[in-house]
N, C-alpha and C positions, 0 to 999 in steps of 0.2 A: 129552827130554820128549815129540816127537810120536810117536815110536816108544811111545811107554809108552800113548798118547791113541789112537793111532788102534786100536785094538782096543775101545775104549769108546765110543768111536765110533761103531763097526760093530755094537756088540750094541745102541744107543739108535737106530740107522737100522733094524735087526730091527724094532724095537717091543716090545711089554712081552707077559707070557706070562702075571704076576700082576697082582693087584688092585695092591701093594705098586708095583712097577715101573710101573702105569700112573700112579699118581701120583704118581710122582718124574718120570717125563716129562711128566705136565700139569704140573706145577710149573716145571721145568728146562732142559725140550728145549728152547725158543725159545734162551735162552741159550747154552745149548751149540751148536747149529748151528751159530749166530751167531760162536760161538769158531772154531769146525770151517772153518768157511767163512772165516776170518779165517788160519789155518793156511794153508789150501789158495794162498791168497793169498801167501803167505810164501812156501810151497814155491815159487811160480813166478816171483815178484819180487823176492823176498831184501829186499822192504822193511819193516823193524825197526817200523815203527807196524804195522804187519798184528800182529807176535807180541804187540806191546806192548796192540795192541786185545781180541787173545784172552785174552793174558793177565788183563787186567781182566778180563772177563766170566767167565771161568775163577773170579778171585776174588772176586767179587760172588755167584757161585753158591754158594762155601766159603761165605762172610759169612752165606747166608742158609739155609744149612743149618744152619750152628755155631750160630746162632741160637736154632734151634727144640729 
């Protein structure tokens, strides 16, 4: 899974190039950071609420995508 994420990652730290992309990062990026920083956390403590925390935000973002 972070394997699959950090490359998505690194094109929403780029920043957005379209209209389309800037506003799925005003919408998402705080979330996902939040996720990203929650990983990063993982990677150096190996402590399971960090993925568990990403996780959620990860799916709170699906949620409110699937939504619209």
């Amino acid at each position: 899974m972070i394997d699959t994420l950090e490359p998505l990652h690194a094109a929403i730290e780029r920043g957005s190039t379209t209209l389309n992309e800037r506003t799925f990062l005003d919408s998402y990026s705080n979330d996902l950071t939040q996720a990203h920083e929650c990983i990063r956390r993982y990677q150096r403590t190996k402590d399971q609420r960090e993925l568990h925390q990403a996780w959620d935000l990860y799916h709170q973002v699906f949620k409110r995508i699937h939504a619209q």
